[in-house]
LUMMAR-470854 format. One record per residue (C-alpha): x negated, y negated, z; residue in one letter. Coordinates in steps of 0.05 Angstrom, whole numbers, plus 32768, in hexadecimal, padded with zeros to 4 digits. Layout:
XYZA
...
***
This chain:
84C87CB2807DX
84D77CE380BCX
84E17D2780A6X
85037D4480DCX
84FC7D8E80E4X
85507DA880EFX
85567D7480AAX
85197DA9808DX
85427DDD80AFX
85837DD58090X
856C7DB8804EX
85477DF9803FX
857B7E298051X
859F7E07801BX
85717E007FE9X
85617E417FFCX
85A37E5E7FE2X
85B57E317FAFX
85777E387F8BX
85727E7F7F8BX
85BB7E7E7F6BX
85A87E507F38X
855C7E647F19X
85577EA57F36X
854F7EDF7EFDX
85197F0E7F21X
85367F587F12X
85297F447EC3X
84E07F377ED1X
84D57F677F06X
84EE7F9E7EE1X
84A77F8D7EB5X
847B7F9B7EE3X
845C7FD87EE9X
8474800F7F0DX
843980367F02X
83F4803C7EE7X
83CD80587EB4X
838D80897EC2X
8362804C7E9EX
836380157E7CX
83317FDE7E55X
832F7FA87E8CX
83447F9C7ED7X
83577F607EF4X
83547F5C7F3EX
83857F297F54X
83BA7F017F2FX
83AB7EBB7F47X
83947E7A7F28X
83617E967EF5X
83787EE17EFEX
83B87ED27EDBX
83947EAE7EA3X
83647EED7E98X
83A17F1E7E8EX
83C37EF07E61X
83887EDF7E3EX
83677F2A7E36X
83AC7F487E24X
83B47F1F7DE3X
838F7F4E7DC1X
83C67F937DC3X
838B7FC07DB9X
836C7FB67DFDX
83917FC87E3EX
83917F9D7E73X
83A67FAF7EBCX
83AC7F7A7EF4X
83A47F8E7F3DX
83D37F5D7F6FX
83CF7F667FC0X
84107F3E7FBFX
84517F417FA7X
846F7F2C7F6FX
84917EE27F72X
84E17EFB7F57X
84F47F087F9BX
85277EDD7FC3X
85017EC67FF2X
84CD7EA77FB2X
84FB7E667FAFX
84C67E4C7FE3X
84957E517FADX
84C07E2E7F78X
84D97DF17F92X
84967DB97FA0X
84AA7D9C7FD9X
84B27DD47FFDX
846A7DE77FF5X
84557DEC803BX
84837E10804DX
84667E49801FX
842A7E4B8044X
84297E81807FX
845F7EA0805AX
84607EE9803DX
84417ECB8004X
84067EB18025X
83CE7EE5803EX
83C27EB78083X
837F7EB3808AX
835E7E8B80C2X
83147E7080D1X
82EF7E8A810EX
82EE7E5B813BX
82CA7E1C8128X
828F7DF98157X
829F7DAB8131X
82DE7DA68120X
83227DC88128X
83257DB18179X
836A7DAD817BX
83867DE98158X
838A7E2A816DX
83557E508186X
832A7E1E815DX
833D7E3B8120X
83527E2580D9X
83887E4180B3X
83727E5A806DX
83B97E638043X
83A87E937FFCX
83E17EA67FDAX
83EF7EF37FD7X
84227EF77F9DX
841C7EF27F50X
84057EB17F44X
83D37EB37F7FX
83C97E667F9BX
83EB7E487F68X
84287E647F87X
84187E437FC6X
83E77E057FC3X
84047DC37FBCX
83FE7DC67F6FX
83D47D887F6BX
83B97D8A7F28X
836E7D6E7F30X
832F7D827EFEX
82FB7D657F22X
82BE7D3B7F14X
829B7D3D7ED5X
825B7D377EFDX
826F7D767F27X
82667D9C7EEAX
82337D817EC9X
82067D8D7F0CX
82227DDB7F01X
81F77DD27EC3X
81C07DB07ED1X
81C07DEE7F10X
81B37E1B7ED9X
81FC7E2B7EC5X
81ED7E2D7E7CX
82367E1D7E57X
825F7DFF7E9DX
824D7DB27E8DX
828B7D817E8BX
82877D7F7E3AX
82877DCC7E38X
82C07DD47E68X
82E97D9D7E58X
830E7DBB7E14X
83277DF97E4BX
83497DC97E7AX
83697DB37E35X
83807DF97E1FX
83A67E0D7E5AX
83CA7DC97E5CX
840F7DB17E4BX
84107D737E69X
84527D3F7E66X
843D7D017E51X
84327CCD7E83X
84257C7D7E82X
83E17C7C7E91X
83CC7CC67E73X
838D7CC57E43X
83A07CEC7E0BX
83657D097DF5X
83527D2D7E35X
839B7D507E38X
83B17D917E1DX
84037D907E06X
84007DD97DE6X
83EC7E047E27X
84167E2E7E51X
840F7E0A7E90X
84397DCE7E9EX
84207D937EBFX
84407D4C7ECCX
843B7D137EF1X
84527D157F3DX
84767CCA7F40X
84B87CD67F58X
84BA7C987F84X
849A7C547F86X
84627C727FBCX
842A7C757F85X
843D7C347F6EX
842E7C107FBCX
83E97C477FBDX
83D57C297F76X
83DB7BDF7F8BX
83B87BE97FCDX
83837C047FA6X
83797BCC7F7BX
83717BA47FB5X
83397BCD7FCAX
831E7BCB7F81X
83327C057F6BX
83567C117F27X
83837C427F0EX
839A7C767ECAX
838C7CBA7EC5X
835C7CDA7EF8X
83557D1D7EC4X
83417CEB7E8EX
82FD7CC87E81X
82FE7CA07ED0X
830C7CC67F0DX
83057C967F47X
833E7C707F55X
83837C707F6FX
83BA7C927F3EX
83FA7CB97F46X
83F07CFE7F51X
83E97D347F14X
84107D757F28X
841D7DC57F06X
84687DAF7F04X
84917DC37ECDX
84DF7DAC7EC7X
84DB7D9F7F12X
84C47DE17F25X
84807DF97F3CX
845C7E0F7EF9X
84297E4A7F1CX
83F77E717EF3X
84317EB07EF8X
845F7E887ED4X
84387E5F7E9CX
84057E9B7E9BX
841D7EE97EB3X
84637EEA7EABX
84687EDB7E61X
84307F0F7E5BX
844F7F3D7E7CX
84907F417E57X
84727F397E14X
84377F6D7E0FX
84417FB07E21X
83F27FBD7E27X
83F47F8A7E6CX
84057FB77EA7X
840A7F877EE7X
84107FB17F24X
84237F947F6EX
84127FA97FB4X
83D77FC57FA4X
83A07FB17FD1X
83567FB97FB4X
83307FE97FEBX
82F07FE27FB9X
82D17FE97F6FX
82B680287F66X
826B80257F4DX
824480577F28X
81F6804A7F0AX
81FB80067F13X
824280057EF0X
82847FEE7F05X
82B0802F7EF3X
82F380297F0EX
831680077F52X
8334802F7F88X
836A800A7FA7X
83AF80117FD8X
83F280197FBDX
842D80277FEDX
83FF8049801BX
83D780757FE9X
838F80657FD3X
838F80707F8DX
835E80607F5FX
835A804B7F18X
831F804F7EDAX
8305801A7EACX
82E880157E65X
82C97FD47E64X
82CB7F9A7E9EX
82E67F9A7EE6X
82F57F517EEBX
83047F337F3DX
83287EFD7F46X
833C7F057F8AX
83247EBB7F99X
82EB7EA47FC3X
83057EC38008X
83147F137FE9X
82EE7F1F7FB5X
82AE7F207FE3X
82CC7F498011X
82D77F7E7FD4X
82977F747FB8X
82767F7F7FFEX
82A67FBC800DX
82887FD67FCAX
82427FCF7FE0X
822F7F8D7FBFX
821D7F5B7FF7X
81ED7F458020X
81BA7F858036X
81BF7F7F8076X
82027F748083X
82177FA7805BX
81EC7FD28080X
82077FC380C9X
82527FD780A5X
8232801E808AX
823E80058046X
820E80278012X
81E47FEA7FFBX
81F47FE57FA9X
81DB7FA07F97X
81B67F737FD0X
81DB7F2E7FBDX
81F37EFA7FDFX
823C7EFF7FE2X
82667ED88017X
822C7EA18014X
823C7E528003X
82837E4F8017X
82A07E078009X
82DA7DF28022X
83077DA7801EX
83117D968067X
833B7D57806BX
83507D29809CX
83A07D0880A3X
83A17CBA80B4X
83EC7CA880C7X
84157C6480B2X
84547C5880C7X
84817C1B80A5X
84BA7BFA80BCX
84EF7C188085X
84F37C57805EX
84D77C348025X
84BE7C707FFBX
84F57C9E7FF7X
853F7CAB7FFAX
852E7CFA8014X
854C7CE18054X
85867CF78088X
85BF7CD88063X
859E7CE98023X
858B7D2E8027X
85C37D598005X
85C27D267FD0X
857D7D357FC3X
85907D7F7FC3X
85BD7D717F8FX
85957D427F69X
85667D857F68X
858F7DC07F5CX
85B47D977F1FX
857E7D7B7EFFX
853F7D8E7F21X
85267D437F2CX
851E7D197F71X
84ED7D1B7FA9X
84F77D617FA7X
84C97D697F78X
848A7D427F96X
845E7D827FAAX
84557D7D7FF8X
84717D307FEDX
842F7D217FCBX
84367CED7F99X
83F67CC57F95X
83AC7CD77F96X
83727CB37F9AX
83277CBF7F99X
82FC7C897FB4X
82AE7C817FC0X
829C7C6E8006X
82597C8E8003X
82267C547FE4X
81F67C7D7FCAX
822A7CA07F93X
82587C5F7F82X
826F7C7C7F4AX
827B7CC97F60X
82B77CCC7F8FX
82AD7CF17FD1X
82E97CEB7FF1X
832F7CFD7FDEX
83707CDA7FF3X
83B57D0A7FF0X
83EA7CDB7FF6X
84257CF98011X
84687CC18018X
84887CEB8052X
84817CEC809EX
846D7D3780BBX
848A7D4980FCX
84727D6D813FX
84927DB68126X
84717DAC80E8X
842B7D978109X
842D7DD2812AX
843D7E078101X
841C7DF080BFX
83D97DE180E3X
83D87E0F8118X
83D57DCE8152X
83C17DE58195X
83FE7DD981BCX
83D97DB981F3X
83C37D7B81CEX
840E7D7381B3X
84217D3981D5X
83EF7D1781A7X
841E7D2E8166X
84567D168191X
84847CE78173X
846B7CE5812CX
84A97D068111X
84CF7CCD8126X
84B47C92810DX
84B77C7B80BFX
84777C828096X
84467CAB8066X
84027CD1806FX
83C37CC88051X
839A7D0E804DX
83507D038041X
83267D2E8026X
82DB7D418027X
82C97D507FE3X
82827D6A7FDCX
827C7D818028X
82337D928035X
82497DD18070X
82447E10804EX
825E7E4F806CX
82667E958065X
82917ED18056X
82847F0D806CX
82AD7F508080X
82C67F6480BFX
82CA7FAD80B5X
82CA7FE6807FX
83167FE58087X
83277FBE803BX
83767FAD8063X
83557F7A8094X
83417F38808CX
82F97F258081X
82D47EF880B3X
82D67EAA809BX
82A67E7780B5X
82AA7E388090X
827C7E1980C5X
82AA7DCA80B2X
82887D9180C8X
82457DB880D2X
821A7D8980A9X
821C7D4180CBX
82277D1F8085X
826B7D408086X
82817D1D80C3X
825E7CDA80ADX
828E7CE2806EX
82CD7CEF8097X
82B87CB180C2X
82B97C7A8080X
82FE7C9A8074X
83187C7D80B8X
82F97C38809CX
83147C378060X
835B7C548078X
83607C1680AAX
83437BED8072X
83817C04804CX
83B27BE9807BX
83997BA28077X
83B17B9B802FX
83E37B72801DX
84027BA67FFDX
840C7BD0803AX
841F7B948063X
84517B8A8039X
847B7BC48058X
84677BB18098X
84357BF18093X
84037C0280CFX
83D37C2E80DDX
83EE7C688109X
83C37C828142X
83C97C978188X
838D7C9181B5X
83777CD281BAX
83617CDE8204X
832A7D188206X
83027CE381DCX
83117CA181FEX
82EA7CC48239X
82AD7CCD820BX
82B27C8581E7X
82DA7C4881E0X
83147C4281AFX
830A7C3D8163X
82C27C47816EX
829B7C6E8141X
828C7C9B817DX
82CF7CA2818BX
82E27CB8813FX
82AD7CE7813FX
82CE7D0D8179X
830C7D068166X
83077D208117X
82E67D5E813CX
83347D71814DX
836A7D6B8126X
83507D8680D8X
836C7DA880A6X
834C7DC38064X
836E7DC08023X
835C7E0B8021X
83227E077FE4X
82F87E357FFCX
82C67E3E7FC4X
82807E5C7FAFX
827C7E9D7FCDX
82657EC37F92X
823C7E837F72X
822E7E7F7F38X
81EB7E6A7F13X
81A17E857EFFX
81987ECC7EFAX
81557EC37F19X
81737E987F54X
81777EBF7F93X
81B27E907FACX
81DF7EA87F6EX
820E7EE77F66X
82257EE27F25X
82037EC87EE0X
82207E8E7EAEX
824C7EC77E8DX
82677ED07ED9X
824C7F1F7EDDX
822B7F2F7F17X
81E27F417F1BX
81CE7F857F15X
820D7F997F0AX
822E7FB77EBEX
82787FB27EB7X
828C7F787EF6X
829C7F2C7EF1X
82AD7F007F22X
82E87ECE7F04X
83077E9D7F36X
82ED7E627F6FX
82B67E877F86X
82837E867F52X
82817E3B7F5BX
823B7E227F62X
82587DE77F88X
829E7DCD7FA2X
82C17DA47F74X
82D77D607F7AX
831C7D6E7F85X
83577D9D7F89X
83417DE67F6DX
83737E037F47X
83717DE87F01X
831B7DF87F01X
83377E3C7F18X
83617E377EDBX
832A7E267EADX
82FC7E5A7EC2X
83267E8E7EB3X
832E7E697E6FX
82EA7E697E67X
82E27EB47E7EX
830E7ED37E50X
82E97EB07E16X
82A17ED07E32X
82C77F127E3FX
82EC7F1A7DFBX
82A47EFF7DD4X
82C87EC37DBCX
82A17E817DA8X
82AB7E4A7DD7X
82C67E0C7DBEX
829E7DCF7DA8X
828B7DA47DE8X
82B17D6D7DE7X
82727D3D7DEEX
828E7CF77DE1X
82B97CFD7E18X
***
């Protein structure tokens, strides 16, 4: 369907009010936060994101130890947080207040046609982290991605081990296809099946055309074509602030959760992790700890503080003055999802009534019942995850994001940063009917870096993801064009009179002819996007393995008293979106923290 972009305009002015009139109750849980700190406390959590947010609820059960949490952002009771609530409105969260608005240098092999060559990396900077912003696709990967974690010499990460954490932290709603036994119904965070409309339906039958099946892509079978698995709750987003913190926070008076305060470093002493000075309202303060500093800053900040705090790579800590405490290799192995948007249009708006004469009645469908389209996260109703690589028929290594609504040029353009001066190639697409198929590069083989940019904790740190670096990459991308055209020769698509969408992008037609692979090659070097996954900064693995930072128990080497907890101790990318193995590791975490058994592996599964 066209989304037009005064229709966005309007529509979230309203929603905008209305919403905040009918679920907003902020000062109750605000007034919980902490207004100040103690001298010191048992454990420190930097950053309240995906696994942060586990950690404090987890660590806090016990009243006996105190537990302070460490957030750069704000907290999400403010008015302007109805962006984060309300799914479809995702994007629109993203470059937002909530978002700390990191970009890419500028990239050599892909990225052409945005600005300054450079991609956008949205983190959310409020309670709740990413979860608050992401487009709460609820994916737990491959099994095979973590077994190879174990079989890398992550002793206790192998799909049986990790499996029964995915479980805890669940409470799924039943769906048709759902396989029980691989579903948690007890956990705090609320998951259900994104099928508002009859868009994963038409993606399902395609499939099977293509010989691909369906059910649950969390259960025993991962490759196929399914409607989507999402963190909403009652038709709102369900972040790790609200199944995690917040209930925390109210409850147990030995949780202290303290915003705006930006981490400058952790203070070391002998080899120990002592305390963490950080910025509050202007002042650098500075605060002791008993037992564990625990980061979980995600894959982008949590080098930069380690680096700041002399943990890092020798030299580079040496050109910044930095006092070398630990020669590792922090910022290393950055993973990222880049994807790649293929365009249909159809000849009706088949999917969805979210439409111009439809629009306030989809308001109202939402504000007095919190169902419609405007719950579909982004619009994204249907995954799939297909093999197109013939040596790994069974693994899938690409990832389809199925989203039943038409972008527009505004949208283009702010969301991925387009260079203005190819716009007349995004020209038009906001007027035609239609949907957009987002691949995705699962296990890319580029690897990039982190590293800082100056001693100054308040700016951002330099990110090179080097996309597309590794030619296998861009051989990946390439069978997704097949296979997308492949898709619109179904008799399934043809059935709404769907085509293939694609202007003939000049700068390549002068290097190749049309629908060439040459010409493909050129062209998927301009207009990406990631799905903002960076990953495996801080890896994790052997102690004796010079690529790794932290151990198995996630404490980094050499170090007493500091853990790593969050995307970047990931030996390798997983096979899909991050948040829910973000979600398990700090699961898993709190168990190795707290001395608590681990479950039985769950073996037969």
């Amino acid at each position: 369907m066209a989304f037009g972009s005064l229709l966005l305009v309007v529509n979230v002015v309203i929603l905008a009010v209305l919403v905040q009139q009918r679920f907003f109750s902020g000062d109750k849980l605000e007034s919980s936060l902490a207004k100040d700190i103690d001298p010191t406390y048992d454990y420190i959590i930097v950053g309240a994101g995906s696994a942060g947010s586990v950690l404090a609820n987890r660590l806090s059960i016990d009243s006996s130890l105190k537990v302070l949490v460490l957030e750069a952002g704000s907290d999400d009771q403010q008015p302007s947080s109805t962006v984060l609530k309300v799914p479809m409105m995702c994007p629109l969260a993203q470059r937002s207040e909530y978002d700390w608005q990191y970009s890419s240098v500028p990239q050599k092999n892909c990225c052409k046609g945005l600005k300054g060559q450079r991609m956008p990396m949205p983190r959310g900077k409020v309670l709740g982290g990413s979860s608050q912003i992401n487009y709460n696709v609820y994916v737990r990967g491959h099994r095979k991605d973590y077994d190879d974690w174990s079989k890398a010499g992550c002793d206790g990460w192998s799909y049986s081990e990790v499996l029964p954490y995915f479980i805890k932290s669940e409470n799924i709603k039943p769906f048709k296809n759902m396989e029980t036994e691989y579903h948690g119904k007890t956990g705090p965070l609320g998951v259900s099946e994104s099928q508002i409309t009859d868009f994963p339906s038409f993606m399902i039958e395609a499939g099977k055309e293509l010989g691909y099946g369906t059910g649950d892509y969390n259960g025993r079978e991962q490759k196929g074509f399914f409607a989507a698995q999402a963190t909403i709750q009652d038709g709102e987003r369900c972040s790790t602030a609200k199944a995690f913190l917040w209930p925390a926070i109210i409850s147990r008076k030995n949780l202290h959760v303290l915003t705006n305060a930006h981490v400058k470093k952790v203070v070391i002493k002998n080899k120990k992790a002592v305390g963490v000075e950080f910025y509050h309202k202007g002042t650098l303060k500075s605060v002791s700890v008993n037992k564990e500093i625990i980061l979980s800053a995600g894959a982008l900040s949590s080098p930069q503080i380690l680096m700041l705090s002399g943990i890092g790579p020798k030299e580079h800590l040496k050109t910044h003055g930095i006092p070398v405490v630990a020669d590792l290799p922090v910022g290393d192995h950055l993973q990222d999802h880049i994807t790649f948007s293929y365009y249909y249009k159809t000849k009706d708006l088949v999917f969805s009534s979210f439409n111009k004469t439809q629009s306030l009645w989809s308001l109202a469908q939402y504000l007095t019942t919190k169902t419609g389209v405007l719950t579909a996260p982004g619009g994204i109703e249907s995954l799939a995850f297909i093999t197109t690589d013939p040596k790994t028929p069974e693994y899938p290594d690409l990832q389809i994001h199925a989203v039943h609504l038409m972008t527009n040029e505004e949208m283009l353009h702010d969301i991925a940063a387009l260079d203005l001066k190819y716009a007349d190639h995004v020209s038009g697409i906001g007027g035609i009917n239609g949907f957009i198929l987002v691949y995705t590069l699962l296990r890319p083989k580029s690897h990039g870096t982190v590293r800082l940019n100056s001693t100054d904790a308040m700016q951002h740190p330099v990110i090179d993801p080097r996309y597309l670096e590794n030619k296998e990459d861009m051989d990946s991308l390439l069978r997704g064009v097949r296979f997308s055209q492949k898709l619109a020769t179904t008799k399934t698509f043809k059935s709404q009179g769907t085509e293939f969408f694609h202007k003939p992008f000049s700068p390549c037609l002068e290097k190749s002819n049309f629908d060439s692979d040459e010409y493909w090659r050129c062209y998927l070097g301009y207009f990406n996007l990631a799905v903002y996954h960076p990953t495996g900064t801080c890896k994790m693995g052997r102690t004796e393995d010079p690529t790794t930072v932290v151990d198995p128990q996630l404490r980094v080497k050499g170090i007493h008293g500091l853990r790593i907890v969050d995307a970047s101790i990931m030996p390798s990318i997983v096979s899909g979106n991050t948040n829910a193995p973000c979600i398990m590791i700090g699961e898993k975490a709190a168990d190795m923290i707290l001395g608590i058994k681990p479950p039985k592996p769950l073996s037969n599964m």
